[in-house]
C-alpha positions, 0 to 999 in steps of 0.5 A: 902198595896193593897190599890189604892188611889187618893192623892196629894203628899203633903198629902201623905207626911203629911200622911206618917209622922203620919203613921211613928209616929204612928207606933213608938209609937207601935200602927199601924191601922192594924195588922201584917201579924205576929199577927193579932187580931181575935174577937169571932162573930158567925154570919155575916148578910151582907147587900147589897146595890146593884148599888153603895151607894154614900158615901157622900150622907150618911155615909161620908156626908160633909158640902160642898153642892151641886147644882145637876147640876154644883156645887159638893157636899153634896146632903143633909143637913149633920147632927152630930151623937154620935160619934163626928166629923163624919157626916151621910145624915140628911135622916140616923136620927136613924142610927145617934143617934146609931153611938155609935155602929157603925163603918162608914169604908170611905176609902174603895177602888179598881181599878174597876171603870165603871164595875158593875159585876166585881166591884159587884164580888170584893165585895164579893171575895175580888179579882180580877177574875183570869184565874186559881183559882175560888176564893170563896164569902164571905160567903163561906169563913166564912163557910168553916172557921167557919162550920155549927152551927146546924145540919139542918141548912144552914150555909149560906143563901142568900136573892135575887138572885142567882149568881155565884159572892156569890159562893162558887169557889173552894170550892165547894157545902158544902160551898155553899148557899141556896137562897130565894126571898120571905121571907113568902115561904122561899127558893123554892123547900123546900116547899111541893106542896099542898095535899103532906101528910107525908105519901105521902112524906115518900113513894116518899122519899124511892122510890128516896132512891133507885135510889140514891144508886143506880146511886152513886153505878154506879158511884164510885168516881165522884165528882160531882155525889156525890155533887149532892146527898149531896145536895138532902140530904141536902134538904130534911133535911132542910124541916124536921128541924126548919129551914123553922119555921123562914120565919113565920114573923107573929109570931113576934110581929106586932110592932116590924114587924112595926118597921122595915118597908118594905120588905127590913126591913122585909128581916132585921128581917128574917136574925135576925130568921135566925141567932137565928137558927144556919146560920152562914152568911146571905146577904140581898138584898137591891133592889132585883127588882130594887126599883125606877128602878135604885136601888142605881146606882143613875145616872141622875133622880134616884139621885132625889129618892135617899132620898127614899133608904136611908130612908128605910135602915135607918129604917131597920137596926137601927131595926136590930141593936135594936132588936139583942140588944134586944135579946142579939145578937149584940156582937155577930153578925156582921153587914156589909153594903157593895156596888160595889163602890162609887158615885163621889161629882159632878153630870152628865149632868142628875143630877145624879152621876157616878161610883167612885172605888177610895174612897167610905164607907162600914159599920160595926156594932156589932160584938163585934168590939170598935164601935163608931168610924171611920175608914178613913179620907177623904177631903171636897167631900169625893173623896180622902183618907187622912188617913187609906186607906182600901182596899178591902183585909183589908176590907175582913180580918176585917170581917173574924177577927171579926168571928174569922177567922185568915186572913192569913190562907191558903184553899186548892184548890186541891194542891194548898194553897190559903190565904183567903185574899188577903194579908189583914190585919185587922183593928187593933183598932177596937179590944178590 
């Protein structure tokens, strides 16, 4: 299995035993390269929590407390959810009473350790980088696989900044995204400048038409002249359709606007309007400024505010996962809180705590998965895997499963068949 893990040799033993009787009595944790189960989601909205959540300071939380300074451990008081016998931080209070429709994922892992770039772009393509291929995002595979819902509409949508690590590689621009930072204005450059009427707007329109044709005539065959016309199409699309209706927050109702919160939680709400006009997979943004100048890479006195980030996600996305309840989207919209890597239980010489690839959590929530269980067993400070390691592979063809995406198909970069993950295999028990 692509899994790299920390373990003693007894416990890999221990562990190797139930896997093998597990496996006689027919019911593996994963899926076969064979047969894997696929789920029948139609949206992903991906959360981001840029800069490394510390695992055991939420969604893994021990009762082994530490000190912040000498002794590891537990930041917080840990406290019981609906799911028995899994634990989150005493700061993660709704999420907790709602772990009936959650899937905390404890045993994610890789080798990236001290790099934030390459850690970030194994998050979102799965891979290592290679010198050959361009591997595209996470998004851009759920779009290429699943296409567009409604015309009009970008199938893929990212809230925060644009980067090459949520590309669309060999893909090309037809599985790429539209960004936007501002959640009132929507994407930039889709939005007509002041005193443009529609007249005004049909007239430049025509006159753009024909230069258009025009350079596309004088250039038969280019690839990248016609990529760059799709897209002027594409946008004036976009302003034309419902799409940009869904950066109007103010018409939802102010307690519901209430009760997501901040700008992350409004950022919640928006990928909810997204979705209900036909984008296939949104990425929220946690810290798209940096909240507290270090966003959740929590070393030295950032460790302190960390209480901060983890209430607002609390708040933002037991809002989200209530009102896609609300609105009947649950089933049918998957929920992803991803990060680079983990945090280690000990603290540096600032009090705060460092990179950790080896063991860290994701969340998965909705989506039509058997929620309200864990995926993954780790020992007292949440540091080493003791049961059902997940590897980022495992963890990508979980996600393209649940969208009905078969894990093992094969994209085409130019002549050559590229699996869309990197022989994962999805987590079998979390499909009915």
């Amino acid at each position: 299995m692509p899994s790299a893990w920390s373990i003693s040799r007894r416990d890999f033993l221990a562990s190797a035993a139930l896997a093998s009787g597990a496996l006689a009595m027919g019911a593996p944790a994963f899926g076969t390269e064979e047969k894997q189960p696929l789920g029948k989601a139609e949206h992903c909205i991906f959360v981001w929590l840029g800069g490394g959540m510390s695992q055991i300071d939420t969604f893994d939380a021990k009762k082994t407390r530490g000190d912040g300074k000498k002794v590891a451990g537990c930041y917080y008081e840990p406290i019981e959810t609906a799911t028995p016998g899994v634990l989150f931080s005493e700061h993660l209070p709704r999420l907790a009473k709602m772990a009936d429709r959650l899937v905390p994922v404890r045993s994610v892992n890789h080798t990236v350790i001290d790099e934030h770039a390459a850690a970030v772009n194994r998050m979102h393509t799965g891979r290592p980088v290679s010198g050959s291929v361009v591997y595209p995002s996470i998004g851009s595979l759920v779009t290429a696989c699943r296409g567009p819902l409604v015309e009009g509409v970008p199938p893929y949508v990212v809230i925060g900044y644009p980067s090459a690590t949520r590309g669309s590689g060999f893909l090309g621009p037809k599985a790429g995204y539209v960004y936007l930072t501002d959640t009132d204005s929507g994407p930039a450059g889709l939005t007509r400048a002041a005193g443009i009427s529609d007249d005004r707007q049909k007239r430049r329109e025509a006159l753009l038409e024909g230069q258009r044709q025009d350079f596309t005539k004088a250039n038969p065959g280019d690839k990248l002249v016609q990529d760059y016309d799709d897209a002027i199409g594409e946008g004036f699309r976009l302003q034309r359709g419902d799409f940009m209706k869904a950066f109007d927050l103010k018409s939802e109702p102010e307690s519901l606007r209430n009760d997501y919160g901040d700008e992350f939680g409004q950022r919640c709400l928006l990928a909810r309007r997204l979705l209900q006009r036909g984008s296939r997979f949104v990425e929220v943004g946690f810290n798209l400024n940096f909240v507290n100048g270090a966003g959740w890479d929590t070393h030295n006195a950032a460790q302190k505010d960390q209480h901060g980030l983890i209430r607002r996600l609390d708040q933002g996305v037991a809002a989200l996962i209530s009102d896609l309840e609300k609105e009947r989207m649950l089933d049918k919209t998957l929920i992803v809180i991803a990060t680079e890597f983990g945090r280690p239980a000990g603290f540096d010489s600032g009090g705060g705590r460092g990179h950790y690839g080896k063991c860290f959590s994701c969340v998965l929530a909705g989506g039509g998965l058997r929620t309200g269980q864990a995926v993954g067993v780790t020992d007292e400070l949440a540091m080493n895997i003791f049961e059902e390691p997940c590897g980022v592979p495992d963890l990508f063809a979980t996600i393209l499963a649940t969208l009905g995406v078969n894990p093992a198909k094969n994209l085409m970069d130019g002549e050559r068949p590229v699996p869309v993950t990197d022989k994962g295999l999805a987590v079998r028990k979390l499909f009915s």
